[in-house]
GUTIVO-365962 format. One record per residue (C-alpha): z, y, x; residue number from 1. Coordinates in steps of 0.25 Angstrom, whole numbers, padded with zeros to 4 digits, always signed. Layout:
% GUTIVO-365962
    up north  east seq
     Z     Y     X NUM
...
//
This chain:
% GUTIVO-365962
    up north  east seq
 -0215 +0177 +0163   1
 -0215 +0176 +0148   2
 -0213 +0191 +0146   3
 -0220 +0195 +0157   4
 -0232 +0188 +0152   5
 -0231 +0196 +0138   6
 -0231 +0210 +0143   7
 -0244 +0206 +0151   8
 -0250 +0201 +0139   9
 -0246 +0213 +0131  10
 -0251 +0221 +0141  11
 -0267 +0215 +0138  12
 -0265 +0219 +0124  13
 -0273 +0235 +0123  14
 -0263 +0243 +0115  15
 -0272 +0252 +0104  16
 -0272 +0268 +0106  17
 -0264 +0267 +0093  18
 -0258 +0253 +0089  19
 -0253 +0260 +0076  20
 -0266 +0263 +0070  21
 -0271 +0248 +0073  22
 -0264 +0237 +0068  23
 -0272 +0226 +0070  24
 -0269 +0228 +0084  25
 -0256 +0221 +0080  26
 -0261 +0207 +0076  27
 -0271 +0207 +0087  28
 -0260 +0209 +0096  29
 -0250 +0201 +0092  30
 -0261 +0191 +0091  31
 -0265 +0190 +0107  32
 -0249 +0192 +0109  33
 -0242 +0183 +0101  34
 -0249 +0170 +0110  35
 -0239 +0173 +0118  36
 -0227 +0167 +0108  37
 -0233 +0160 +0097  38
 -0247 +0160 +0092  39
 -0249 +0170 +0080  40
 -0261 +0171 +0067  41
 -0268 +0183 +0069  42
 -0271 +0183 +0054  43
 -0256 +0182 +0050  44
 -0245 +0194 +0048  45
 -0239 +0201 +0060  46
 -0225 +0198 +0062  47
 -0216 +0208 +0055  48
 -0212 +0213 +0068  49
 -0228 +0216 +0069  50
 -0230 +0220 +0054  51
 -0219 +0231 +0057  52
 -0230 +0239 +0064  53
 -0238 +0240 +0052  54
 -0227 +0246 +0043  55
 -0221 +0261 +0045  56
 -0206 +0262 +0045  57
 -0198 +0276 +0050  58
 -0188 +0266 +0051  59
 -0185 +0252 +0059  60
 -0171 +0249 +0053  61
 -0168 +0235 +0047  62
 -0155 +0237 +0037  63
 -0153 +0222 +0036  64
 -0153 +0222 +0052  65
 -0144 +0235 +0051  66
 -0133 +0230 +0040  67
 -0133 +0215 +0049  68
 -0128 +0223 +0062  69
 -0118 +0234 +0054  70
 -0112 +0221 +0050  71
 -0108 +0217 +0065  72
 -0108 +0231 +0073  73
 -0092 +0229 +0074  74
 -0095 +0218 +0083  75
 -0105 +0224 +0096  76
 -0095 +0224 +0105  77
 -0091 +0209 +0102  78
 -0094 +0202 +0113  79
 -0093 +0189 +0106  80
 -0097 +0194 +0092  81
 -0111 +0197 +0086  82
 -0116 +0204 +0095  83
 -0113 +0195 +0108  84
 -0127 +0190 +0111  85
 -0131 +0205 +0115  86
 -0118 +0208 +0123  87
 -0121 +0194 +0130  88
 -0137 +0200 +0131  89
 -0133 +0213 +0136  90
 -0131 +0211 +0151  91
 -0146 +0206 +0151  92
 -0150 +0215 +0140  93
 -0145 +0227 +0149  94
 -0151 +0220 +0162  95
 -0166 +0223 +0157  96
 -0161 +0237 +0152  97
 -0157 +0239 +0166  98
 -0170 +0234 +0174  99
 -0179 +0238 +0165 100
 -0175 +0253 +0164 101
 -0172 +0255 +0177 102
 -0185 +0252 +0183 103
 -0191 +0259 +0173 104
 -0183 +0273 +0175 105
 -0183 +0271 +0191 106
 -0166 +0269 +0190 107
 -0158 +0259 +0199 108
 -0155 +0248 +0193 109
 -0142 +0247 +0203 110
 -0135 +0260 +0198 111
 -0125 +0260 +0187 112
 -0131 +0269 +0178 113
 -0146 +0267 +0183 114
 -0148 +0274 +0169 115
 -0142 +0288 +0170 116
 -0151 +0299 +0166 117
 -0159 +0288 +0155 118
 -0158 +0288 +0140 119
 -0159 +0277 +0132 120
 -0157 +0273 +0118 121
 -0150 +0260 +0113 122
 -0159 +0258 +0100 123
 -0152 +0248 +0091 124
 -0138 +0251 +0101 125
 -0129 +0243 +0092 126
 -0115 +0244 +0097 127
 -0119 +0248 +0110 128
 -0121 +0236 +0120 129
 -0132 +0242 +0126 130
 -0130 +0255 +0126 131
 -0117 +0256 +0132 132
 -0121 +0247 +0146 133
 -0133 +0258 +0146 134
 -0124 +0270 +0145 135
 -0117 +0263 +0156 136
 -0129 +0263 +0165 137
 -0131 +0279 +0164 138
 -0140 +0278 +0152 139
 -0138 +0290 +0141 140
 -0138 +0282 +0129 141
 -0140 +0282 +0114 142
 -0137 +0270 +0106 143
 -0143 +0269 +0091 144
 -0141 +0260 +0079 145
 -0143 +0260 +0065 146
 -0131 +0252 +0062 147
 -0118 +0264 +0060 148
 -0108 +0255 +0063 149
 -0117 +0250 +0078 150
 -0116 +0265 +0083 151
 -0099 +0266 +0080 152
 -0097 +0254 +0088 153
 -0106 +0257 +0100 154
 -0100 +0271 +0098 155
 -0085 +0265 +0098 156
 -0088 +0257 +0109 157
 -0096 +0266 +0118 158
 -0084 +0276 +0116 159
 -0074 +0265 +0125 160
 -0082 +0268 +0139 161
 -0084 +0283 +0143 162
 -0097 +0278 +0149 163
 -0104 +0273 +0136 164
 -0097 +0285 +0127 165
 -0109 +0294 +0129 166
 -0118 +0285 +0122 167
 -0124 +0291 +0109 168
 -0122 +0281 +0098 169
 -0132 +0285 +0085 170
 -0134 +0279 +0073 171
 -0148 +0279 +0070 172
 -0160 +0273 +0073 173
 -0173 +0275 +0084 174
 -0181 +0280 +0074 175
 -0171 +0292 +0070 176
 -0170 +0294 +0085 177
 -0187 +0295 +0086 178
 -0185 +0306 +0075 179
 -0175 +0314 +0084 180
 -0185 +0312 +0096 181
 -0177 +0305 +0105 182
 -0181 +0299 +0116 183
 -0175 +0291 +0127 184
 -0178 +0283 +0142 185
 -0174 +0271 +0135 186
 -0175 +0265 +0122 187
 -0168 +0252 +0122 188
 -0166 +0242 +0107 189
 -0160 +0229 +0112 190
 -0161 +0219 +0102 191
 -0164 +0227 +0090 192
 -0178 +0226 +0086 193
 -0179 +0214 +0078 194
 -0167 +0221 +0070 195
 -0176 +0232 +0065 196
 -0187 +0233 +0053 197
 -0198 +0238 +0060 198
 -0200 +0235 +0074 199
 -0212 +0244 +0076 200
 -0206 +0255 +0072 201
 -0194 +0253 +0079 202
 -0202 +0252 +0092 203
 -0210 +0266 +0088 204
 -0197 +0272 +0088 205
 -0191 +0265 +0101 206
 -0203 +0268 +0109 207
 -0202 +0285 +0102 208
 -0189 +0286 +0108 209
 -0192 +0281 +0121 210
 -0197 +0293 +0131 211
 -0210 +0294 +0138 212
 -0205 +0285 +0149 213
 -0196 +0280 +0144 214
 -0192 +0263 +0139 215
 -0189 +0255 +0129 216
 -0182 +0241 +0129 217
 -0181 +0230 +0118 218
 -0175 +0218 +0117 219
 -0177 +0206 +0104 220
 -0179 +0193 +0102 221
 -0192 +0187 +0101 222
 -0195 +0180 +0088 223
 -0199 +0166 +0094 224
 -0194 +0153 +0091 225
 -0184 +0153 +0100 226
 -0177 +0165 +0098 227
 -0175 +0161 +0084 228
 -0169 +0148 +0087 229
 -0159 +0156 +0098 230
 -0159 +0170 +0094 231
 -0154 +0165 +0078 232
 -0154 +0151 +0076 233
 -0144 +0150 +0090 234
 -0139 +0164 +0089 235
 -0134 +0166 +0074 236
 -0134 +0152 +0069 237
 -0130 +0142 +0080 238
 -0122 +0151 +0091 239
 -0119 +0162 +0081 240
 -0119 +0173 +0092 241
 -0125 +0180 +0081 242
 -0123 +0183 +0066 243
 -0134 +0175 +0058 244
 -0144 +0183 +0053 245
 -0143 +0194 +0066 246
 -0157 +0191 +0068 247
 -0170 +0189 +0060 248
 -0182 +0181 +0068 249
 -0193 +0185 +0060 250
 -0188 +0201 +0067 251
 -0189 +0197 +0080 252
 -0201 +0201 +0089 253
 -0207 +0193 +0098 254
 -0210 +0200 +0113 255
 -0225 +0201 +0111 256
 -0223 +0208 +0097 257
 -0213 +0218 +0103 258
 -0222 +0222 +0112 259
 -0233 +0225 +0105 260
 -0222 +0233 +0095 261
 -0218 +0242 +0107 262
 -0232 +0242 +0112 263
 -0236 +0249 +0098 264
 -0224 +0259 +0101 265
 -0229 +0264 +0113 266
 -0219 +0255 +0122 267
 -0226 +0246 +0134 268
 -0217 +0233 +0136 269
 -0216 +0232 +0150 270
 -0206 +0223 +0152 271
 -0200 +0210 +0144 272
 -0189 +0200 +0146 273
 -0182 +0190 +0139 274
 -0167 +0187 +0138 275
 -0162 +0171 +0139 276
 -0148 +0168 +0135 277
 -0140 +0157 +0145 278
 -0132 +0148 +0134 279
 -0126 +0142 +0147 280
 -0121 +0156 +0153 281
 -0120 +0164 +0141 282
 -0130 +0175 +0148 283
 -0144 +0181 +0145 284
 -0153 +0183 +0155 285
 -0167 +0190 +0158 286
 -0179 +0182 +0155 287
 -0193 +0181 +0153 288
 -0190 +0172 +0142 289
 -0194 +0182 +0130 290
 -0194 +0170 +0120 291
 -0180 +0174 +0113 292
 -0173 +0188 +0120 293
 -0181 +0198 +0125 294
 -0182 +0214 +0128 295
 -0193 +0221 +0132 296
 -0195 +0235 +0142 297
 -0206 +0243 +0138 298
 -0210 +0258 +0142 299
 -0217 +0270 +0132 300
 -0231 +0271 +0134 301
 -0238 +0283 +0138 302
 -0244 +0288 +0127 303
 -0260 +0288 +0126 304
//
């Protein structure tokens, strides 16, 4: 009920004609929001995640968060290596990919490759976890990534399987992408947000390259309490499923700012879940729970 509950809120709040121009907007909003987590001064300063709307950056790259990932791409495809917390994710990640798009675009969930015929692009692709399952289900993909050494493994990889060959691997970044004028069905960053500078401006170029009907989908971690006991404190100290320093909490957005963020970026969150991790089974699973993992449907708005 949790996220449910969060989106109907959201959805009182009346969006300006041009939130750009009035940014009061910001702290009056996160003030009527932000009950919903943890109580918040309206005369104190927005979170960075927030303050990024009021600085202008052509670019959203973090070259600490760049240089801590070329240090480990090597090791994607290591099931038990850095990287094992999203291939142990990725069956649930992939299960709201699955539902969410295909009742959006009208496909059969039951086909093998209910998204034939569909673009999407795999922002922040890594070495190509997520992308190759979407090739697989008939999607024409092109994965991104700023890191070089990211888009040679995924490329390596991809090359093993006929199916996933046709994959178009770049080294860039969305914003280069927006420039070129791209635009695609699907616009997909999975666990890359609180990795870059500028949020804001990261979500200005996600919802650009998302087409008129089009989606978008991002998962993160909430910055709460808990997530910083389980997401570092577990994950990178205790259980060390993570190199320490992976993660910085003070980067991590909670749901309410995220959707205010895409909100601002012409991108209506329609639908939000959390992820819950079994210790007993080893599995994730779908949840309401959006205290720690969550990822976040949302659909361009018409313009006015």
């Amino acid at each position: 009920m949790a996220s449910k509950l969060l989106l109907t809120r959201l959805r009182t709040i009346t969006r300006p004609s041009n939130p750009f121009k009035n940014l009061n907007f910001e702290v009056q909003t996160l003030t009527q929001i932000r009950q919903y987590s943890d109580p918040i001064d309206p005369a104190a300063a927005p979170s960075p995640a927030v303050a990024n709307f009021k600085r202008a950056s052509k670019s959203s790259l973090n070259e600490t968060e760049l240089k801590k990932f070329s240090a480990i791409a090597e090791t994607w495809w290591d099931a038990e290596g850095p990287f094992k917390p999203l291939h142990v994710m990725n069956p649930t990640r992939l299960a709201f990919i699955r539902s969410t798009l295909c009742r959006h675009f009208g496909k059969n969930q039951n086909w093998a490759q209910p998204f034939e015929g569909l673009t999407f692009v795999d922002v922040g692709c890594g070495g190509g976890i997520i992308s190759e399952p979407l090739a697989r289900m008939g999607a024409s993909v092109i994965g991104i990534d700023a890191v070089e050494k990211n888009i040679k493994i995924a490329q390596l990889h991809a090359d093993l399987d006929p199916i996933t060959s046709f994959i178009e691997y770049r080294c860039t970044t969305a914003e280069k992408l927006v420039e070129e004028q791209r635009q695609f069905d699907a616009v997909i960053a999975l666990e890359v947000i609180e990795h870059v500078a500028n949020p804001s401006e990261f979500c200005k170029s996600l919802s650009e390259l998302t087409s008129s009907r089009g989606a978008t989908i991002i998962s993160t971690i909430n910055r709460s309490v808990r997530a910083y006991a389980s997401a570092i404190l577990m994950a990178e100290h205790v259980l060390q499923w993570l190199p320490r320093g992976t993660h910085e909490w003070s980067s991590f957005l909670t749901p309410e700012e995220l959707v205010v963020i895409l909100q601002r970026a012409s991108i209506s969150v329609d639908e939000m879940a959390g992820f819950v991790y079994n210790p007993l089974t080893g599995q994730w699973s779908i949840s309401d729970d959006i205290s720690v993992n969550f990822i976040a449907f949302g659909t361009k708005m018409a313009n006015e």
